[in-house]
Chimera marker file (.cmm) of the C-alpha trace (Angstrom):
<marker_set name="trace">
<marker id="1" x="197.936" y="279.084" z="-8.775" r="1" g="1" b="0" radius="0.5"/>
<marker id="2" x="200.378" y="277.540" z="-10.769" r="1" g="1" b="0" radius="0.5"/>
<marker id="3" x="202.990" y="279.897" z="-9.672" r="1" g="1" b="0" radius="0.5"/>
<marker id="4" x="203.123" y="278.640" z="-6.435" r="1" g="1" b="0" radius="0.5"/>
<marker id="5" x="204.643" y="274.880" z="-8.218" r="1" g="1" b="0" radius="0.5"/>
<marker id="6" x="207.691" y="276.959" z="-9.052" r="1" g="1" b="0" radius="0.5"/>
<marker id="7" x="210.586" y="276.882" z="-6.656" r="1" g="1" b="0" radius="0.5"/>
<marker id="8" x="213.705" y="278.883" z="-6.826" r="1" g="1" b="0" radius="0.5"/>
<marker id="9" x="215.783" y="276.539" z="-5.358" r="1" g="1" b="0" radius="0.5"/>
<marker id="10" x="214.351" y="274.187" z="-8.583" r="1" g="1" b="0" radius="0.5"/>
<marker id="11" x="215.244" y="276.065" z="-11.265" r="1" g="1" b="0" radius="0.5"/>
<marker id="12" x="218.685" y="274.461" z="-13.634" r="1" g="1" b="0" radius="0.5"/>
<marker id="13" x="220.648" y="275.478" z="-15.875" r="1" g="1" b="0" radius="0.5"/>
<marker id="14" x="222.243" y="272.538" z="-17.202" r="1" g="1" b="0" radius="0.5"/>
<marker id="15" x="225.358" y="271.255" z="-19.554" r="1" g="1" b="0" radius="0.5"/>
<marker id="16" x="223.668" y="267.350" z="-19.865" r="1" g="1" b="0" radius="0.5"/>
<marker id="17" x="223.808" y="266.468" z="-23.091" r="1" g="1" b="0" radius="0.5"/>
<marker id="18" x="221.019" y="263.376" z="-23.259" r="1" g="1" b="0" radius="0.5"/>
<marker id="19" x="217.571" y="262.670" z="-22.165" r="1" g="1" b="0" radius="0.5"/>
<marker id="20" x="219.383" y="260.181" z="-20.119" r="1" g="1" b="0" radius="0.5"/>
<marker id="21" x="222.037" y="262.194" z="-18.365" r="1" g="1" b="0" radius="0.5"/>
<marker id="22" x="219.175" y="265.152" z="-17.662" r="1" g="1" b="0" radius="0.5"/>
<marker id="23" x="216.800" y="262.096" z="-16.537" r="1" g="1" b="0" radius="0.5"/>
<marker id="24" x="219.023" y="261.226" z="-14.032" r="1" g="1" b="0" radius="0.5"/>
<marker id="25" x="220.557" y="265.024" z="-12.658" r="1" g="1" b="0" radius="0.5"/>
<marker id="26" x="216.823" y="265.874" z="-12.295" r="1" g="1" b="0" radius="0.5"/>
<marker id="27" x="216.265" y="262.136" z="-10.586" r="1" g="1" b="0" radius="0.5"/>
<marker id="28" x="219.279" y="262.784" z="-7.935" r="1" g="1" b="0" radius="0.5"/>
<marker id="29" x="218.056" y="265.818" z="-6.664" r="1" g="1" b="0" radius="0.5"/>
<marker id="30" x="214.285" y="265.016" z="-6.454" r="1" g="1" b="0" radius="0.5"/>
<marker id="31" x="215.287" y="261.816" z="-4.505" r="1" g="1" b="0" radius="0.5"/>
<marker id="32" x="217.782" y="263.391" z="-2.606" r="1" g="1" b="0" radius="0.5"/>
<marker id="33" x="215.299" y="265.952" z="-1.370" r="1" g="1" b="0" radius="0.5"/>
<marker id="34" x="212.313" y="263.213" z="-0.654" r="1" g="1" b="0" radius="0.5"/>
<marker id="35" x="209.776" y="264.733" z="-3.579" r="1" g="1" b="0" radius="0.5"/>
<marker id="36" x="210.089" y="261.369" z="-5.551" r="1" g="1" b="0" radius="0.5"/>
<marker id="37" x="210.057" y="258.072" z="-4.965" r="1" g="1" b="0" radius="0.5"/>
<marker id="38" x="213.294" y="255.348" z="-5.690" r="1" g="1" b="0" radius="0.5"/>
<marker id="39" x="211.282" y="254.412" z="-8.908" r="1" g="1" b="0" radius="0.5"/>
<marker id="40" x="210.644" y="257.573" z="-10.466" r="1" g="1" b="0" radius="0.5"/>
<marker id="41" x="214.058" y="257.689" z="-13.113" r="1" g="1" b="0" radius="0.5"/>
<marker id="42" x="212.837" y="254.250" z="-14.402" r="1" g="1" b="0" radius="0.5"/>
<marker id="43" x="208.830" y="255.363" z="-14.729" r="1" g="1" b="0" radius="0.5"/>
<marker id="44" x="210.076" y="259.441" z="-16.412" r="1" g="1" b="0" radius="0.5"/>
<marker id="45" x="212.166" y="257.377" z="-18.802" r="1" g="1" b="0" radius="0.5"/>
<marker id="46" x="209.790" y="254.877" z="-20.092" r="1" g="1" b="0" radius="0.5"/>
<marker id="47" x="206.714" y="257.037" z="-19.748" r="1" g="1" b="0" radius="0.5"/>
<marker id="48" x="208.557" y="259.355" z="-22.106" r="1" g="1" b="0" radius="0.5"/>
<marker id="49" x="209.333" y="256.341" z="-24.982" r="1" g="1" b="0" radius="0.5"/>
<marker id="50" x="206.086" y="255.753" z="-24.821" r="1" g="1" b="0" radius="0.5"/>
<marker id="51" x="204.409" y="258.977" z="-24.358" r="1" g="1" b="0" radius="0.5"/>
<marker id="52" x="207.121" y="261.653" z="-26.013" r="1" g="1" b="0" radius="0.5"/>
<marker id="53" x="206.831" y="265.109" z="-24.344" r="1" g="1" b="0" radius="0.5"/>
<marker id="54" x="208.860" y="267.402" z="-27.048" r="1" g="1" b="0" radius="0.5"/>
<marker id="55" x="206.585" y="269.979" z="-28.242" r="1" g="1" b="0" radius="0.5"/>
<marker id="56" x="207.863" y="272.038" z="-31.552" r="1" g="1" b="0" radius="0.5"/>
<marker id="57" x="207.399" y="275.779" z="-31.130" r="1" g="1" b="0" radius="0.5"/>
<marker id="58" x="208.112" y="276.128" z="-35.179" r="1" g="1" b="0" radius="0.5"/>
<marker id="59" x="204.145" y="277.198" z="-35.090" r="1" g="1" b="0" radius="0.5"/>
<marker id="60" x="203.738" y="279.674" z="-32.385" r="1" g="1" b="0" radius="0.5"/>
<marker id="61" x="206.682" y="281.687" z="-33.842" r="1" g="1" b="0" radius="0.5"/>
<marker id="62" x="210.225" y="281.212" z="-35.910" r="1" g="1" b="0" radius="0.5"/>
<marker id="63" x="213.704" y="280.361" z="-34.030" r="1" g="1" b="0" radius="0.5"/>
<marker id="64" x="211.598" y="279.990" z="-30.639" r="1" g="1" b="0" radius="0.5"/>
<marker id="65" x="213.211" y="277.208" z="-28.961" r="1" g="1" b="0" radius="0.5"/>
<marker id="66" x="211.429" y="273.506" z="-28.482" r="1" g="1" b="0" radius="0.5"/>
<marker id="67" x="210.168" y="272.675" z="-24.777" r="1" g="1" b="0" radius="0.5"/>
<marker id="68" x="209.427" y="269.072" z="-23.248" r="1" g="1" b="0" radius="0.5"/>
<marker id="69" x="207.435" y="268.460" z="-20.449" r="1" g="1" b="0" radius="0.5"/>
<marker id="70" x="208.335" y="265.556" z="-18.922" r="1" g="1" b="0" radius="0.5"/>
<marker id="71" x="206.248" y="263.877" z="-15.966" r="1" g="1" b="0" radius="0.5"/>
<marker id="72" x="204.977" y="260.271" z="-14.998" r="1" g="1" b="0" radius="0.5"/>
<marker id="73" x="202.455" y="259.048" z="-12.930" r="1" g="1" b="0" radius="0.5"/>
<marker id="74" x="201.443" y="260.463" z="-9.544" r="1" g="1" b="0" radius="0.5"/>
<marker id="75" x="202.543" y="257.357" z="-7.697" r="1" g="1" b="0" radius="0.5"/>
<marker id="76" x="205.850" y="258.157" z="-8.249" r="1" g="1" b="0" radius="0.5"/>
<marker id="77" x="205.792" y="261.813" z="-6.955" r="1" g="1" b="0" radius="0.5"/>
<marker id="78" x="205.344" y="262.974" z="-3.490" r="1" g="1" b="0" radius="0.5"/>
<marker id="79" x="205.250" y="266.354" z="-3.728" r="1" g="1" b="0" radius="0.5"/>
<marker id="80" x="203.299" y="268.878" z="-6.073" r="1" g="1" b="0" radius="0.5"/>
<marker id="81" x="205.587" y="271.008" z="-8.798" r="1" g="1" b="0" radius="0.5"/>
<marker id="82" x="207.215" y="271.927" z="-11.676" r="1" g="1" b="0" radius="0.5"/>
<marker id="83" x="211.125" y="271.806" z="-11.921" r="1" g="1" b="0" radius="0.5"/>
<marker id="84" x="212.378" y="273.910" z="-14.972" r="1" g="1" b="0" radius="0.5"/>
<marker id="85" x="215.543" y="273.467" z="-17.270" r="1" g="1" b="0" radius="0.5"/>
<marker id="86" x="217.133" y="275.507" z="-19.576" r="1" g="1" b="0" radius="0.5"/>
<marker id="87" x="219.863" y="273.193" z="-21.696" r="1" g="1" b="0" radius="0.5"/>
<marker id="88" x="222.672" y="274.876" z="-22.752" r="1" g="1" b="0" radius="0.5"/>
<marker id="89" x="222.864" y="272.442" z="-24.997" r="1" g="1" b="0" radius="0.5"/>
<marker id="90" x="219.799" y="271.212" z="-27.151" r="1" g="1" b="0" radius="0.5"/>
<marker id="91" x="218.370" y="267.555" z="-26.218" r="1" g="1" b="0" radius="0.5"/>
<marker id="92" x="216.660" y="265.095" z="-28.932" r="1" g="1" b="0" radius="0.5"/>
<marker id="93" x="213.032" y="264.809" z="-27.187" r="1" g="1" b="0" radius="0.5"/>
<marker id="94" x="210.329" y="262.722" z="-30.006" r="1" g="1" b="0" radius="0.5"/>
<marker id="95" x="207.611" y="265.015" z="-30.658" r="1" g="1" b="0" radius="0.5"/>
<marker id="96" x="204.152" y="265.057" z="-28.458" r="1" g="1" b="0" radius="0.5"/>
<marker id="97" x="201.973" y="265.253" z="-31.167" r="1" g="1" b="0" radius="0.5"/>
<marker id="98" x="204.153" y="263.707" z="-34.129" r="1" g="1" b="0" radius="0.5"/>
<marker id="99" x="205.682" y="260.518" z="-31.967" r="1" g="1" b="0" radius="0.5"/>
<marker id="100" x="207.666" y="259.476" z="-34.760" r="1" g="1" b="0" radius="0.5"/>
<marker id="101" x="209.309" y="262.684" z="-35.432" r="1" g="1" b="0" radius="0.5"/>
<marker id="102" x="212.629" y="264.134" z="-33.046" r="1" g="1" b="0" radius="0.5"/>
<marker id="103" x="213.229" y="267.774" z="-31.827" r="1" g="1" b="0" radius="0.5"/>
<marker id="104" x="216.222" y="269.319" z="-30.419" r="1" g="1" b="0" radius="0.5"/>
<marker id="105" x="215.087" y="270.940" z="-27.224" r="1" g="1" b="0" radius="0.5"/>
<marker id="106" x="216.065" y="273.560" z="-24.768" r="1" g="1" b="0" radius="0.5"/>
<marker id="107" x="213.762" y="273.766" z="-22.192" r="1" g="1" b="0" radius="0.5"/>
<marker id="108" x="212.542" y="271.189" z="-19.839" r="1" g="1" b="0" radius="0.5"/>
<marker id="109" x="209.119" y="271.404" z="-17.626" r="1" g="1" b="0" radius="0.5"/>
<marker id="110" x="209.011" y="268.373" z="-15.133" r="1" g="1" b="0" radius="0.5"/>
<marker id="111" x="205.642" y="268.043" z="-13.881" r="1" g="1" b="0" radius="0.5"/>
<marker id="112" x="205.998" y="266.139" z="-10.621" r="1" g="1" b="0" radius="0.5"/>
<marker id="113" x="202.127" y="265.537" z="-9.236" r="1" g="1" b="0" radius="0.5"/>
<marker id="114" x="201.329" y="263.116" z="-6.697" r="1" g="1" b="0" radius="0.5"/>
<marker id="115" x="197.153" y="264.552" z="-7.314" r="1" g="1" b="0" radius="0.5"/>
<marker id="116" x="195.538" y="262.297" z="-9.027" r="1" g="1" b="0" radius="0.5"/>
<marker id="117" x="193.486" y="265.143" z="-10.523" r="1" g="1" b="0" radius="0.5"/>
<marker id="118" x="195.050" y="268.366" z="-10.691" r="1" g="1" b="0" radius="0.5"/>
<marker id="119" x="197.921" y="266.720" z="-13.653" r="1" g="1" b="0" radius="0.5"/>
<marker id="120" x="195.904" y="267.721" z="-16.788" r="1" g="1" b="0" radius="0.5"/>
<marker id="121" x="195.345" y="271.443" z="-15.007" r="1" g="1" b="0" radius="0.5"/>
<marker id="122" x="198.884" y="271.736" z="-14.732" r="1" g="1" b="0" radius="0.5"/>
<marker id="123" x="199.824" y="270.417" z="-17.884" r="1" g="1" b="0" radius="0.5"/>
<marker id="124" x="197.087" y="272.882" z="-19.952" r="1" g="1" b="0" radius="0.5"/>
<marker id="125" x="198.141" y="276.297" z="-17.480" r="1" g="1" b="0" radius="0.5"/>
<marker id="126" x="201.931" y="275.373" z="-18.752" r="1" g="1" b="0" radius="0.5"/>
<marker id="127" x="201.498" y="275.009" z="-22.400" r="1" g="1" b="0" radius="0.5"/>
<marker id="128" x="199.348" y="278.235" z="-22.382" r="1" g="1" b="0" radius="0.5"/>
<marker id="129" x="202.536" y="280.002" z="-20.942" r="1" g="1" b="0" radius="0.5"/>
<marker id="130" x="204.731" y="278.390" z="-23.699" r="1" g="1" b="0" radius="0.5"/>
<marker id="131" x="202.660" y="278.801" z="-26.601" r="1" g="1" b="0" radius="0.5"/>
<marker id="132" x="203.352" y="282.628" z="-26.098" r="1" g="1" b="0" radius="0.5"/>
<marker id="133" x="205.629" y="283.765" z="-28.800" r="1" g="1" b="0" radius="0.5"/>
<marker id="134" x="206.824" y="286.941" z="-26.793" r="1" g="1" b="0" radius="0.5"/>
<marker id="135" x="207.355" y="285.053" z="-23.217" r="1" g="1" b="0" radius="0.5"/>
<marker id="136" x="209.201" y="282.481" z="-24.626" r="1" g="1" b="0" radius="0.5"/>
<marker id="137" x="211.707" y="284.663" z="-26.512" r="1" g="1" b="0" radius="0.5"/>
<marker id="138" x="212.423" y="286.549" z="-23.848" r="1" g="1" b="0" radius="0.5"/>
<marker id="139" x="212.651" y="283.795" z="-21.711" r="1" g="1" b="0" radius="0.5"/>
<marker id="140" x="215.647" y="282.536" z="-24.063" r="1" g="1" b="0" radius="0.5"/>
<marker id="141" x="217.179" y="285.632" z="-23.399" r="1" g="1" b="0" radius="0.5"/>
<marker id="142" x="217.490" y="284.898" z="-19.368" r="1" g="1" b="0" radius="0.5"/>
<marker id="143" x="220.669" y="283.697" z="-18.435" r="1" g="1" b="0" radius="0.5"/>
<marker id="144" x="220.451" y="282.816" z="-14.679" r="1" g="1" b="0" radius="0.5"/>
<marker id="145" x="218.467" y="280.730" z="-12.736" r="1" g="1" b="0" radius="0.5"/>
<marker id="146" x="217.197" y="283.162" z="-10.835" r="1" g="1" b="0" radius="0.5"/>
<marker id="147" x="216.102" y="285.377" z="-13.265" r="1" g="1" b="0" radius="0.5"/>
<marker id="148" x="214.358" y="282.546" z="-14.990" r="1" g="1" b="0" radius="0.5"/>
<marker id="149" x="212.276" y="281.676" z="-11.499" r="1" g="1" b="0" radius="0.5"/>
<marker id="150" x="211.416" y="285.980" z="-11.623" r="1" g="1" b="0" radius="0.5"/>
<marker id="151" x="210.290" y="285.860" z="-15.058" r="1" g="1" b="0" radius="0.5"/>
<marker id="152" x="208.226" y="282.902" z="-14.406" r="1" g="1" b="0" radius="0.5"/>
<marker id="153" x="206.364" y="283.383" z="-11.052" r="1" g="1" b="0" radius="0.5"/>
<marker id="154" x="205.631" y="287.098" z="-12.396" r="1" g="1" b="0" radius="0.5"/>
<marker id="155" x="204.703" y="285.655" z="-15.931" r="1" g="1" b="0" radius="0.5"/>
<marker id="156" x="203.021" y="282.198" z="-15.970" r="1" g="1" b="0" radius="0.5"/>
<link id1="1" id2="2" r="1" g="1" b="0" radius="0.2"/>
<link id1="2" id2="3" r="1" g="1" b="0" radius="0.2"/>
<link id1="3" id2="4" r="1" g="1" b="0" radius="0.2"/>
<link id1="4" id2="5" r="1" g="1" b="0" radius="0.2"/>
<link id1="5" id2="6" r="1" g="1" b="0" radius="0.2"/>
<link id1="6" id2="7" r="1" g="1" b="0" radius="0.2"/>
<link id1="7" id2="8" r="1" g="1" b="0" radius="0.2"/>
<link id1="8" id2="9" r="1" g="1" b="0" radius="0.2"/>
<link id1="9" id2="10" r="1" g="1" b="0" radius="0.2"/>
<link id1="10" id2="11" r="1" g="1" b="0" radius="0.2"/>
<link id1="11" id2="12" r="1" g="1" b="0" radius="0.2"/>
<link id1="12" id2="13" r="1" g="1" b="0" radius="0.2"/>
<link id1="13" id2="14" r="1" g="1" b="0" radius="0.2"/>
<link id1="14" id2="15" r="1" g="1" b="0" radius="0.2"/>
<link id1="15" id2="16" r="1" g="1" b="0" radius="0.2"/>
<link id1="16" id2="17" r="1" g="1" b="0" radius="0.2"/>
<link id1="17" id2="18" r="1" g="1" b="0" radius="0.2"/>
<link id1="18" id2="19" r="1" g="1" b="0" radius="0.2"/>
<link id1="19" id2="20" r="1" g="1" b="0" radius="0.2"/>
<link id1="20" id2="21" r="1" g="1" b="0" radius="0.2"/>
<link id1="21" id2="22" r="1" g="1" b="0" radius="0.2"/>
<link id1="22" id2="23" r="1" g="1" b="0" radius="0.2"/>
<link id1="23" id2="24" r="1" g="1" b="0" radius="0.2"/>
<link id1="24" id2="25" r="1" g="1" b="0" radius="0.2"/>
<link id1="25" id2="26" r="1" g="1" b="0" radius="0.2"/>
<link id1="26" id2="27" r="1" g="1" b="0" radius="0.2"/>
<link id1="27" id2="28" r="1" g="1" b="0" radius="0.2"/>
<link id1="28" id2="29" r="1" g="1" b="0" radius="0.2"/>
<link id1="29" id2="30" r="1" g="1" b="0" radius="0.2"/>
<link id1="30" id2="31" r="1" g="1" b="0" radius="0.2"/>
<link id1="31" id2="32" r="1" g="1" b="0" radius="0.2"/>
<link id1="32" id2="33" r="1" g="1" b="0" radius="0.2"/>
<link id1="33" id2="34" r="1" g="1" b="0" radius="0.2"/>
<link id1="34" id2="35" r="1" g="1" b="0" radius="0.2"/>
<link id1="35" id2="36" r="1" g="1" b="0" radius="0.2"/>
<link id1="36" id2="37" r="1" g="1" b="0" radius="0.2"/>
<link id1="37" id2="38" r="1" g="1" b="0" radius="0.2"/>
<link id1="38" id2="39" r="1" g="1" b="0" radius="0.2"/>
<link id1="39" id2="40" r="1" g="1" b="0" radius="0.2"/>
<link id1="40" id2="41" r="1" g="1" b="0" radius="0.2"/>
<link id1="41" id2="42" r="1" g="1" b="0" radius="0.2"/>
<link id1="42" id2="43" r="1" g="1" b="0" radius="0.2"/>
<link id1="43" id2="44" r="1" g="1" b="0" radius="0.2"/>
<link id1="44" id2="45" r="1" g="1" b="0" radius="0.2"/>
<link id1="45" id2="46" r="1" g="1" b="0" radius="0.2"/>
<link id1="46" id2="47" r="1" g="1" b="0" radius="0.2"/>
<link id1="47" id2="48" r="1" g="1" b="0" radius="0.2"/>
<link id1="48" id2="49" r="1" g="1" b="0" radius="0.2"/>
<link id1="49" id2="50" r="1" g="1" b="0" radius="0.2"/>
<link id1="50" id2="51" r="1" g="1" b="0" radius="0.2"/>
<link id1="51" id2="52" r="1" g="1" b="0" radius="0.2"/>
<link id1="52" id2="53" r="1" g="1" b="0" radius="0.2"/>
<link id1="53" id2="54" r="1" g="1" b="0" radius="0.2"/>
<link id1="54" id2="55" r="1" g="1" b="0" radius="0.2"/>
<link id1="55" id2="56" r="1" g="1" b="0" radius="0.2"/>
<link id1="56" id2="57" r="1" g="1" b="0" radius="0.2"/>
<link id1="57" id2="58" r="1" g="1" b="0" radius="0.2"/>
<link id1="58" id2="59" r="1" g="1" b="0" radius="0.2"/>
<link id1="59" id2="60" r="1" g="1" b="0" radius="0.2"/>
<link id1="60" id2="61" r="1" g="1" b="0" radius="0.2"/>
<link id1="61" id2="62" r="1" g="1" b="0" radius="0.2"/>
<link id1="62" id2="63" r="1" g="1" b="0" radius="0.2"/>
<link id1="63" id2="64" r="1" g="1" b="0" radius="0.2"/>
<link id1="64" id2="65" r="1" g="1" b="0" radius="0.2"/>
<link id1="65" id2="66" r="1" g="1" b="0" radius="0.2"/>
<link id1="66" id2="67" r="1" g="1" b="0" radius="0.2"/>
<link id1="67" id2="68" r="1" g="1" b="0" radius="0.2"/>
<link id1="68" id2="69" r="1" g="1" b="0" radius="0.2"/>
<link id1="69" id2="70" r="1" g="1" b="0" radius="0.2"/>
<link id1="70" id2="71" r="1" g="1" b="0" radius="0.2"/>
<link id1="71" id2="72" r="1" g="1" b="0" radius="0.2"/>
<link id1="72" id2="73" r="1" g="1" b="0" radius="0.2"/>
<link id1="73" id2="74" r="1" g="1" b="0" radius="0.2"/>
<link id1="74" id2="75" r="1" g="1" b="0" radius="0.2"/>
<link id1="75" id2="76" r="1" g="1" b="0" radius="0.2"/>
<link id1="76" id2="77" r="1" g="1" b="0" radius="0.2"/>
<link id1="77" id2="78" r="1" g="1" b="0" radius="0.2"/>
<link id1="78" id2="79" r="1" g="1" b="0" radius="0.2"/>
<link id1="79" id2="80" r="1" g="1" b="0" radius="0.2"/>
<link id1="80" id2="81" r="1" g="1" b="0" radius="0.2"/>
<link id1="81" id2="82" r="1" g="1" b="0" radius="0.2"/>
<link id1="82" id2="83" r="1" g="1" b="0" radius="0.2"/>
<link id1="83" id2="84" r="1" g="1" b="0" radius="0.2"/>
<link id1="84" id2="85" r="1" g="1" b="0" radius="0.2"/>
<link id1="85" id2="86" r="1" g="1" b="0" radius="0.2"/>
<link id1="86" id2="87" r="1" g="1" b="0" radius="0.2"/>
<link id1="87" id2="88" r="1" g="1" b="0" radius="0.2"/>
<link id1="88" id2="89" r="1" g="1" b="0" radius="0.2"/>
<link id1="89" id2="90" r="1" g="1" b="0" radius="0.2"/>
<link id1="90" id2="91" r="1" g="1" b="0" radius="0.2"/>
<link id1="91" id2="92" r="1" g="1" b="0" radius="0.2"/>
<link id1="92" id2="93" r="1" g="1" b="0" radius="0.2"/>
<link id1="93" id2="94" r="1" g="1" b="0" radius="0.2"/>
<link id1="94" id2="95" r="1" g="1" b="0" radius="0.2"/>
<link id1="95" id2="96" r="1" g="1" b="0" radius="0.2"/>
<link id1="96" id2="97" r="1" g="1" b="0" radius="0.2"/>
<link id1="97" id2="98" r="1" g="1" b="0" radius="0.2"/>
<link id1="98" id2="99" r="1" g="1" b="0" radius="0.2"/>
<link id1="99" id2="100" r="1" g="1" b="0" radius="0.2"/>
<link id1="100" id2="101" r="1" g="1" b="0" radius="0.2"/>
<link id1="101" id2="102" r="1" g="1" b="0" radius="0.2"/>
<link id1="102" id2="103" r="1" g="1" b="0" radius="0.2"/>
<link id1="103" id2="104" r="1" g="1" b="0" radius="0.2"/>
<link id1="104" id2="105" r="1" g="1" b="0" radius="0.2"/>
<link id1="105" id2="106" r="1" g="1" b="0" radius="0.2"/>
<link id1="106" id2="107" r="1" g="1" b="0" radius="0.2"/>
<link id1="107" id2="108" r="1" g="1" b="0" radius="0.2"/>
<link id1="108" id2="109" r="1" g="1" b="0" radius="0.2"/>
<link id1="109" id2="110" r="1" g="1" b="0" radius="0.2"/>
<link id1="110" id2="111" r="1" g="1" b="0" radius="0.2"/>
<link id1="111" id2="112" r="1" g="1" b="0" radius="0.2"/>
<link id1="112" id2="113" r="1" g="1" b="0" radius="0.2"/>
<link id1="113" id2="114" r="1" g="1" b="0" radius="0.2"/>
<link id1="114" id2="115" r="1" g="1" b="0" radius="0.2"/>
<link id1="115" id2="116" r="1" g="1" b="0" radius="0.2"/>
<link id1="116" id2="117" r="1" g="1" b="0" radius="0.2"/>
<link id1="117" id2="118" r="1" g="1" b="0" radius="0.2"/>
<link id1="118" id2="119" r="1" g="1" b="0" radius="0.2"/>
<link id1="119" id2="120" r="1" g="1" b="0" radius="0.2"/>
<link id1="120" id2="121" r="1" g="1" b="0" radius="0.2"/>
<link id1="121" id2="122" r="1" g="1" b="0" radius="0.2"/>
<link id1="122" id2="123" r="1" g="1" b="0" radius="0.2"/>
<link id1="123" id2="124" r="1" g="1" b="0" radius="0.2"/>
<link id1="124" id2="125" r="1" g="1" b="0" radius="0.2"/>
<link id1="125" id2="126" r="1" g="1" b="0" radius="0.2"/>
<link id1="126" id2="127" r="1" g="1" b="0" radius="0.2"/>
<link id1="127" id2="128" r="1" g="1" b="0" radius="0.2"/>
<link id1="128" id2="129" r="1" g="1" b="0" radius="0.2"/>
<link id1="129" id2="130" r="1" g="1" b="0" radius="0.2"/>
<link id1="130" id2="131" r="1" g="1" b="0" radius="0.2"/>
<link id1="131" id2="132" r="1" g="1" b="0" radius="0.2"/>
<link id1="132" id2="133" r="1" g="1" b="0" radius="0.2"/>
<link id1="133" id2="134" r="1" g="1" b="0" radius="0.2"/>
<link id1="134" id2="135" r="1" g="1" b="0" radius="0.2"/>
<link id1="135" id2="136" r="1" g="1" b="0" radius="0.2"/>
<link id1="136" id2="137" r="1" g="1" b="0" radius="0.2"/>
<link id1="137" id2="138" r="1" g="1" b="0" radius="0.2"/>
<link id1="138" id2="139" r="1" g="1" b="0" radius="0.2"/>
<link id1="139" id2="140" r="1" g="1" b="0" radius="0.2"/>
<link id1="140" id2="141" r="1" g="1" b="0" radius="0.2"/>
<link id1="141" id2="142" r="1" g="1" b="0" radius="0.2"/>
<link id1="142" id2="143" r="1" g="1" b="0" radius="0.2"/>
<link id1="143" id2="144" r="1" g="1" b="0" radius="0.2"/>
<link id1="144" id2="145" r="1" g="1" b="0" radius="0.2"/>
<link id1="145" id2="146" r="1" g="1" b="0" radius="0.2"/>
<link id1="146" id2="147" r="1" g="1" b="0" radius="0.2"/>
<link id1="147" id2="148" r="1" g="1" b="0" radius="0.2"/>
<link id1="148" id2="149" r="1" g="1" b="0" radius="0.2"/>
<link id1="149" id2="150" r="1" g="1" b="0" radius="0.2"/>
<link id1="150" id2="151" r="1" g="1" b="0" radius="0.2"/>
<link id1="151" id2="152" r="1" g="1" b="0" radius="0.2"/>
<link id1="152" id2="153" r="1" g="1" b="0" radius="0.2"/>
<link id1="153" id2="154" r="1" g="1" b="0" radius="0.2"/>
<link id1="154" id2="155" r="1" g="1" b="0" radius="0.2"/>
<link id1="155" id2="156" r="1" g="1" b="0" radius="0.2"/>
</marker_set>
């Protein structure tokens, strides 16, 4: 169940301001906690030049905010879940399906996977919880970390 990748002690709000400062919050506490490995800032941050990770909501509905999802290779992970990140203040991702094109995000899904297999699973089971117009606006409206992990353990 992909519930059980959410933790509540690994759910942010956050003031960064760049992919870089967010890159490298998210990087401290991972490390810091053993669930990634020394290398994993370095492989997130070129993994996402070269594989962007913003995904424009425009579609599913208007004014819903922009996600990333954010994640590198297994080798770099030693643990299996998904940290979540609401910005307070939107973050220039380049779009997933439009490389060449930037978004302004507010929401951050780090996959961290160290299974080989199960990445793509996690990846599909996430953007079927964002591309719901009515979840994600009321997810905007949460305002606490802990109300965020409630909404999504009972919602995703």
């Amino acid at each position: 169940m992909l519930q059980s990748l959410f933790k509540k002690d690994l759910v942010y709000i956050s003031d960064k301001n760049t992919q870089e400062e967010i890159f490298e919050e998210i990087y401290n506490i991972l490390l810091e906690r053993g669930l990634v490995t020394e290398e994993f800032k370095e492989a997130i941050i070129e993994r996402e030049k070269n594989f962007p990770t913003g995904l424009d909501l425009s579609p599913v509905g208007n004014g819903l905010p922009n996600v990333a999802i954010p994640h590198t290779e297994t080798e770099y992970c030693k643990s299996k879940l998904v940290v979540v990140v609401k910005l307070n203040n939107s973050i220039v991702f380049n779009n997933m399906i439009e490389p060449d094109k930037e978004l302004k995000v507010n929401y951050l899904f780090f996959i961290i996977n160290d299974e080989k297999t199960k990445q793509s699973n996690v990846l599909s089971r996430l953007m079927s919880f964002i591309t719901e117009k009515e979840k994600i606006e009321h997810l905007d409206k949460l305002n606490s970390e802990s109300d965020i992990y409630e909404f999504l353990i009972k919602n995703i």
